[in-house]
Structure formats: structure tokens, C-alpha cells
C-alpha positions as CSV (number, residue, x, y, z in Angstrom):
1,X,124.0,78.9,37.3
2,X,121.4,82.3,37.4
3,X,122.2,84.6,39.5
4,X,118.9,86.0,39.7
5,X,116.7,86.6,42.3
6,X,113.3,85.2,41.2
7,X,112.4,83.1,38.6
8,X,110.2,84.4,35.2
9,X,107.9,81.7,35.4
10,X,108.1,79.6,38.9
11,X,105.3,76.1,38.6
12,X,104.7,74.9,42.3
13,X,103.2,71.2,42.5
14,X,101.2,71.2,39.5
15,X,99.2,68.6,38.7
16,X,96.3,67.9,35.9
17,X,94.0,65.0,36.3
18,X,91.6,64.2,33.8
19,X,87.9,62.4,35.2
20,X,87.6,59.5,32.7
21,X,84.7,57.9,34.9
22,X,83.4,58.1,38.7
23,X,86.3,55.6,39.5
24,X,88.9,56.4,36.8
25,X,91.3,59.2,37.0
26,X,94.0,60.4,34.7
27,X,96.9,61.4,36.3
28,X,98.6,63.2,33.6
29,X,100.4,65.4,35.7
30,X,101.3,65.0,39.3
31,X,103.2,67.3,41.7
32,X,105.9,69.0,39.3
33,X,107.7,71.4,40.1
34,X,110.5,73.8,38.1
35,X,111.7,77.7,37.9
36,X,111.9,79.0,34.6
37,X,114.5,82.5,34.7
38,X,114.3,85.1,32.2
39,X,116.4,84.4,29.1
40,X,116.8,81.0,29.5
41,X,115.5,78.0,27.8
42,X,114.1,74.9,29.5
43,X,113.9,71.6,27.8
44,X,111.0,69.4,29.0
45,X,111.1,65.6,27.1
46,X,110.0,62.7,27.8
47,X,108.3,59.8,26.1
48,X,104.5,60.4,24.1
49,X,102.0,60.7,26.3
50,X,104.4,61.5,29.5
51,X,102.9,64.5,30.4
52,X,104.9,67.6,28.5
53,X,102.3,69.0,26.5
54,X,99.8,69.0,29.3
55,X,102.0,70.7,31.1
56,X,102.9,73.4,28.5
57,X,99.4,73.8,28.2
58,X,98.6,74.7,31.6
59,X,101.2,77.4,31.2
60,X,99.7,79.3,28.7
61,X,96.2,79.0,30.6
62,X,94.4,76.7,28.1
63,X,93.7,74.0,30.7
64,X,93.5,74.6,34.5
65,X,95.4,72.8,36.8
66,X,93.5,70.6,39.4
67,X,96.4,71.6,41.9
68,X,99.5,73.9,42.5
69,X,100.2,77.0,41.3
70,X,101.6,78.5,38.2
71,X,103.4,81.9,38.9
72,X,104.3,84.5,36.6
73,X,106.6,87.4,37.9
74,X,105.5,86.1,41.5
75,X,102.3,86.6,40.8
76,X,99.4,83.0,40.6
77,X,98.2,83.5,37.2
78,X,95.3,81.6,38.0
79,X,94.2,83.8,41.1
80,X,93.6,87.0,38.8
81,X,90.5,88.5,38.9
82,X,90.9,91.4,36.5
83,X,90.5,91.2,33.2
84,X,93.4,93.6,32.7
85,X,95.8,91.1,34.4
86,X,94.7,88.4,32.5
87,X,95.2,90.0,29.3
88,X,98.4,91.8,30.2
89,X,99.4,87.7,30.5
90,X,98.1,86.5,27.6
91,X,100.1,89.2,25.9
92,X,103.6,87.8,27.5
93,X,102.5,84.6,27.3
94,X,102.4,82.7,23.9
95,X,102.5,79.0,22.8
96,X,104.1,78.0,19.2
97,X,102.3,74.6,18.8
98,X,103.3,71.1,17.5
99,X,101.3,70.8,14.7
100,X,101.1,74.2,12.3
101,X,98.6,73.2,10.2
102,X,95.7,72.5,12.9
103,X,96.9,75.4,14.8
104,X,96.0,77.6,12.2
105,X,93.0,79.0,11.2
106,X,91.8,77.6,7.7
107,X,89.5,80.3,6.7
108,X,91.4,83.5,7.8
109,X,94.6,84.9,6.1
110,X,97.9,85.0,7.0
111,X,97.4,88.5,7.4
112,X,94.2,88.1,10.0
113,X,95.8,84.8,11.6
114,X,99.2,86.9,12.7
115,X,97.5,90.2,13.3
116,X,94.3,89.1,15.5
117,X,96.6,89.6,18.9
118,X,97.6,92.5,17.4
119,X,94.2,94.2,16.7
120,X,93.3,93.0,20.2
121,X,96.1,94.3,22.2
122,X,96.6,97.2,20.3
123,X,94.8,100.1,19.1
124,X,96.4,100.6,15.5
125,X,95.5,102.2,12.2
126,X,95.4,99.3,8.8
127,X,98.6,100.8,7.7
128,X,100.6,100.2,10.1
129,X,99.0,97.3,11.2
130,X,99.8,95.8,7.7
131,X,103.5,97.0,8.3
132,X,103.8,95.4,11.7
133,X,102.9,91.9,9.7
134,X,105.2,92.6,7.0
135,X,108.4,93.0,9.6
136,X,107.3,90.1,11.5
137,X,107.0,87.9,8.5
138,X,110.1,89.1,7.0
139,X,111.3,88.0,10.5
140,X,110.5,84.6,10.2
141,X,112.1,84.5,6.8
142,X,108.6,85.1,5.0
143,X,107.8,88.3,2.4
144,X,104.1,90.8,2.3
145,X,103.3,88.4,-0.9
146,X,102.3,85.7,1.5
147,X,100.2,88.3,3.6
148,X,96.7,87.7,1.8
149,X,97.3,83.7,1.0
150,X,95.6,80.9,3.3
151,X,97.2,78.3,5.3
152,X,96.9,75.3,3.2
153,X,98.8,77.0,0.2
154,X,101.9,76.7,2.1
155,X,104.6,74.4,3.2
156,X,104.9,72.3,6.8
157,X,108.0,74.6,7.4
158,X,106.3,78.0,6.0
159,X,103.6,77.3,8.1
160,X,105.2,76.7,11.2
161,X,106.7,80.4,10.4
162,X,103.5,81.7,10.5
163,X,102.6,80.0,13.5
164,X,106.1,81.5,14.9
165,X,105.0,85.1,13.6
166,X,101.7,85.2,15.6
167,X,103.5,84.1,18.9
168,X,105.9,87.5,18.5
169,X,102.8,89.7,17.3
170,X,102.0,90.8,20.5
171,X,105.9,91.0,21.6
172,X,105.9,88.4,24.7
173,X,108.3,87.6,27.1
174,X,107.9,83.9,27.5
175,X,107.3,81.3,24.8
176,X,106.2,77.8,25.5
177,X,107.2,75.9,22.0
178,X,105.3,72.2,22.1
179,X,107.3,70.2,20.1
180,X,107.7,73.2,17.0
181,X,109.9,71.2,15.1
182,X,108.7,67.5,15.4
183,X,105.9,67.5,12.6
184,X,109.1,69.5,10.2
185,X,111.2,67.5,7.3
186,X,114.9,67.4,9.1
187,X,116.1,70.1,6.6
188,X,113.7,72.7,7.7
189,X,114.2,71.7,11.9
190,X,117.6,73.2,11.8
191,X,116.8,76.2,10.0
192,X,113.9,76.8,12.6
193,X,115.9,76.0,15.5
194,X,118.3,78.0,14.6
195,X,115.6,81.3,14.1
196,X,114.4,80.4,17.3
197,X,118.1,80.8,19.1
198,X,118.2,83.9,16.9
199,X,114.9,85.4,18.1
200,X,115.8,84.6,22.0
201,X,119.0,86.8,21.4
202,X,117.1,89.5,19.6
203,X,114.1,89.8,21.7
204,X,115.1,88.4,25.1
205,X,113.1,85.5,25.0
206,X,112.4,83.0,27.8
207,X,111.2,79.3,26.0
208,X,110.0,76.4,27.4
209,X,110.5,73.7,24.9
210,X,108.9,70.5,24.6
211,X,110.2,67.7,22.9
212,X,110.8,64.0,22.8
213,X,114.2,64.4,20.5
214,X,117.4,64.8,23.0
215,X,119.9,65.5,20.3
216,X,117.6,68.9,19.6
217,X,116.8,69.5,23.6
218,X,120.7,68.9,24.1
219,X,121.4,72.2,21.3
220,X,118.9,74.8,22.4
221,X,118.5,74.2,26.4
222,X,120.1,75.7,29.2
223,X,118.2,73.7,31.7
224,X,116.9,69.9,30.7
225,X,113.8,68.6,32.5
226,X,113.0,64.9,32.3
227,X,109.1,63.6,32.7
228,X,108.0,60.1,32.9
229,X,104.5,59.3,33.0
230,X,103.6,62.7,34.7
231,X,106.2,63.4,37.4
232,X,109.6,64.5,37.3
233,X,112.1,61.8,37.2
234,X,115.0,64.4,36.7
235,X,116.7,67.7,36.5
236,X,119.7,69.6,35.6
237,X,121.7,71.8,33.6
238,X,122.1,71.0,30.1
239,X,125.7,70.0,30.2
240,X,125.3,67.9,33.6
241,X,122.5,65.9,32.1
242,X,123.8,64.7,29.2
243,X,127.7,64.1,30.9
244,X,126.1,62.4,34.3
245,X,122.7,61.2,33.9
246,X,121.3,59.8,37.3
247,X,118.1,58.2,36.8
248,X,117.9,54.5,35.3
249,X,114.9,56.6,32.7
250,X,117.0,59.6,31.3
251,X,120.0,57.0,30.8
252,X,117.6,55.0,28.6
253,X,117.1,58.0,26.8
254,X,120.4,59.0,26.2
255,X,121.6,55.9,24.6
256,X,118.8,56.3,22.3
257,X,120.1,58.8,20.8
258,X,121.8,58.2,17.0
259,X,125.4,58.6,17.0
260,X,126.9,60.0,13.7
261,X,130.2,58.0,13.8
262,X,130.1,54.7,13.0
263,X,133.0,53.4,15.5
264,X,131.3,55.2,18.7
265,X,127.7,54.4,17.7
266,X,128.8,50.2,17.3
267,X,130.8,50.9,20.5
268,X,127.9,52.9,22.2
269,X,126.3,50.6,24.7
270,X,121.9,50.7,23.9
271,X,119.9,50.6,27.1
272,X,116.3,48.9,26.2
273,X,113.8,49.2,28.5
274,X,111.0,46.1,28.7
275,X,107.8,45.9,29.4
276,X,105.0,48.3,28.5
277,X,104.2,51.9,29.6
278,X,102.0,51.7,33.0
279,X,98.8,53.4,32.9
280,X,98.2,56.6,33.6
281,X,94.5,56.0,35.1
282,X,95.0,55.3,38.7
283,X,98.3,54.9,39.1
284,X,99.7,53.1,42.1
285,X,101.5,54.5,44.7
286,X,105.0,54.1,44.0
287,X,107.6,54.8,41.7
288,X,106.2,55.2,38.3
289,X,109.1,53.6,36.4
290,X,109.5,50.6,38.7
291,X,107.6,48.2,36.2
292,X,110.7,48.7,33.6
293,X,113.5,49.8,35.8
294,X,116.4,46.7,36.4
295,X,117.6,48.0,39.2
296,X,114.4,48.4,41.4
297,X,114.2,47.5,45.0
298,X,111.4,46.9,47.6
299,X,111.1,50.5,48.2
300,X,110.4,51.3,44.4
301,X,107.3,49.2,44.8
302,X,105.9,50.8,48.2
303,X,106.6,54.6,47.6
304,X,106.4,57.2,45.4
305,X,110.5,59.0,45.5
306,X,111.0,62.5,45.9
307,X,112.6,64.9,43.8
308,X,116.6,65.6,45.6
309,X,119.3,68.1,44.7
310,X,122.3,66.4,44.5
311,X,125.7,68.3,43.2
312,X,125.4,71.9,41.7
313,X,121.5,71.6,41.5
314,X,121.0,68.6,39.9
315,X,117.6,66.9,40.9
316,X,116.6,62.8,40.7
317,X,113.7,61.3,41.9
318,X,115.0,58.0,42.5
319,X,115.3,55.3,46.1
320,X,118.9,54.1,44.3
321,X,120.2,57.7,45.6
């Protein structure tokens, strides 16, 4: 458990709705809630379209939420009026996104693409500006050669280096990685994952990191978040999630997952949920799962449950407890 104080990053009722029409609304986040301490990595998953990435997003600033609050060192990043404080957290504050080849810039170099924070944080002479890129690309397991090539000359895996390279340009403190491994061949995931763990050590790093694959959440979390069509169905350390999952959606999950050994995995028990996804455009008012959940009751169809701590901080949303 962290003993400290106040969280890194603390997200307070957030919620993101997106107007499709005058009477259509997507809810595609609603009310969550999670502290994020320094050092520590969080691991949000969740089925496609559940929420995660929206909620990365608002992190980092590029959308803004339609309530709650999003604070940074105790301080509502979205209340800043100064420009100073706004870049001072876009400087901490960087994103490796899901897909490296959209996320960078076709036209510019590897050498522009990882040293644009740089140039605009920092005032810094060409030389050692072309220094500071070699170190970070040798980093990141890449050499100066690749310094004046474009984007689409390199690999899935090289590319998602560079993407990793321009988060740490401007030295942050917290990283919010959406899904950095997903769009990888299975080779390369490990070898980034591991660089990743690597990097926290090194540098201190705090991550918030999407994905939908529990087997990778499971190896690099601390802390395991579990969304479900833009809420929180449940929360808990790493080791207590995947031991003593609560909620009839994160045991789903977990049996989904492959299991190397042939005797355990015919052995191993497959939950499989029926019925389709709800819609996230006007959602009813109730539990959000209760369409595909077995074990539902009355209550599951009249209100929406609240998240509860239960032993050593572990959090369901859930009328079975």
C-alpha cells in the first residue's frame, strides 16, 4: 500500500460526454474516480470502446472534461490561467500513443519529431540539442543514423521508440501510455514493456497504462483499474485483482485470458458473457452491465451502484456486495 500523503495525479468524478444530436448524448465517461501516486503504475482496461482512452486523453489535456476535476500535485489542471502553469504541465505531462505511425509526423524527421518539446521548453544551442536526441534515442535502443530518416522508413516497433523518445524529451514526471504495445508484433511487446519498467526505475516515472490485454496489465501494474462502458466497475491492487476478482465483469475477463499449460487451460473454467454491448448514447439509469450480467437482481435494473472499498482498498461497484 503507498504511504504517501497525496497522490501525483488525483481524477475526481470525471466525466466526458460527447453531443451526437439535440437529444443524443455519449456518455463515454461518467463519474470516475482514481489517485495515481508517484512511481507507480496504474492499469486501466477494459473492453474497446469502454471508455480508457478517453479518459487518458483527458489527462494529458487533449479533450476537456464536461465534469470533475483532474488534479495534478493538488493543483485542477483545468483551472490554470497562466500560460506558465500550463506549459510547466505539458512538460510533466506526456502521452505515448496506441498507434506510432499516426502519431507521428510524416513530413518532419526523427530529429525534429523528438526534439520539437525540446526546442520549446528549452532554450538550447543545435549541438547540444542534437546530443540530447542522440542519448534519448540510444535510450530507446535506437542510434544518431536514424536522426535525419522519416517515419515511414522504419518499423512498427522502431517507431513506437521514437514515439517513446519524444515523451522523455522534455523529462516528465507522468506518462499516460494508450495501449503502446497493442498495434506491436508479440516479439517486439516484451522488449518494449520491458524498456518501459526500465525507464520507470531510471527516471522515476509514474504511467498510467491503457490496455485491453490483462496478461500485460497483470506484469507492469501496481494498481489495476477496470472500466466498463464508461464507469468504474472495479479496483484494486494488482495481486488482489487477479487472486480475488469481485465483479461478475473483471471475472469475465480473467478467464479470458490464454493459459500457457495445456492441463490448467482445459481445466480452466471460460466465463462468456451474452448479449451485445449496451449503448453508450443515453444510457439508462442503472447498472451498466446488467444486460449481460447472470447474476443481476431487481436492483441492477433500477440503480446505478456505487463504487465501495471492501478489504485492503479494494473497490466494486456492484448491488451483489
Amino acid at each position: 500500500m503507498n504511504t504517501e500523503k497525496e497522490p501525483l495525479v488525483q481524477v475526481k468524478k470525471l466525466s466526458k460526454y460527447f453531443q451526437i444530436s439535440k437529444k443524443e448524448t455519449l456518455k463515454a465517461v461518467e463519474d470516475v474516480s482514481f489517485d495515481i501516486y508517484k512511481g507507480e503504475t496504474v492499469g486501466l482496461v477494459g473492453e474497446s470502446g469502454c471508455g480508457k482512452s478517453t479518459t487518458g486523453r483527458c489527462l494529458v489535456k487533449l479533450y476537456e472534461p464536461t465534469k470533475g476535476n483532474v488534479l495534478y500535485k493538488g493543483k485542477d489542471i483545468f483551472d490554470s490561467k497562466k500560460n506558465s502553469e500550463k506549459l510547466e504541465y505539458c512538460k510533466n505531462t506526456q502521452m505515448i500513443f496506441q498507434n506510432p505511425y499516426s502519431s507521428l509526423n510524416p513530413r518532419m524527421t526523427v530529429k525534429d519529431v523528438v526534439g520539437e518539446g525540446i526546442r520549446l521548453h528549452e532554450k538550447i544551442s543545435e549541438k547540444n540539442l542534437d546530443e540530447k536526441i542522440e542519448d534519448l534515442l540510444k535510450t530507446v535502443g535506437l542510434n544518431r543514423d536514424h536522426m535525419s530518416r522519416f517515419s515511414h522508413e522504419f518499423s512498427g516497433g522502431q517507431r513506437q521508440r521514437i514515439g517513446i523518445a519524444r515523451a522523455l524529451s522534455v523529462n516528465p514526471e507522468f506518462i499516460v501510455c494508450d495501449e503502446p504495445i497493442s498495434a506491436l508484433d508479440v516479439s517486439i511487446q516484451a522488449q518494449v514493456l520491458n524498456m518501459l519498467k526500465k525507464l520507470q526505475k531510471e527516471r522515476g516515472l509514474t504511467y498510467l497504462f491503457i490496455a485491453h490485454d490483462l496478461s500485460v496489465v497483470k506484469y507492469i501494474s501496481d494498481k489495476v483499474i477496470v472500466m466498463y462502458l464508461g464507469t468504474i466497475v472495479e479496483q484494486a491492487n494488482a495481486v488482489d485483482l487477479y487472486k480475488n476478482p469481485m465483479h461478475p465483469y473483471t471475472k469475465a475477463l480473467l478467464s479470458a485470458i490464454p493459459e500457457a499449460d495445456p492441463k490448467i487451460a482445459k481445466s480452466k473454467q471460460r466465463i462468456m458473457l451474452k448479449g451485445e454491448i449496451p449503448s453508450p448514447i443515453n444510457p439508462k439509469e442503472c447498472c451498466r452491465f446488467v444486460e449481460r450480467c447472470t447474476y443481476a437482481k431487481p436492483i441492477c435494473h433500477e440503480a446505478i451502484p456505487k463504487l465501495k472499498t471492501y478489504d485492503d482498498n479494494h473497490k466494486v461497484a456492484c448491488h451483489l456486495f
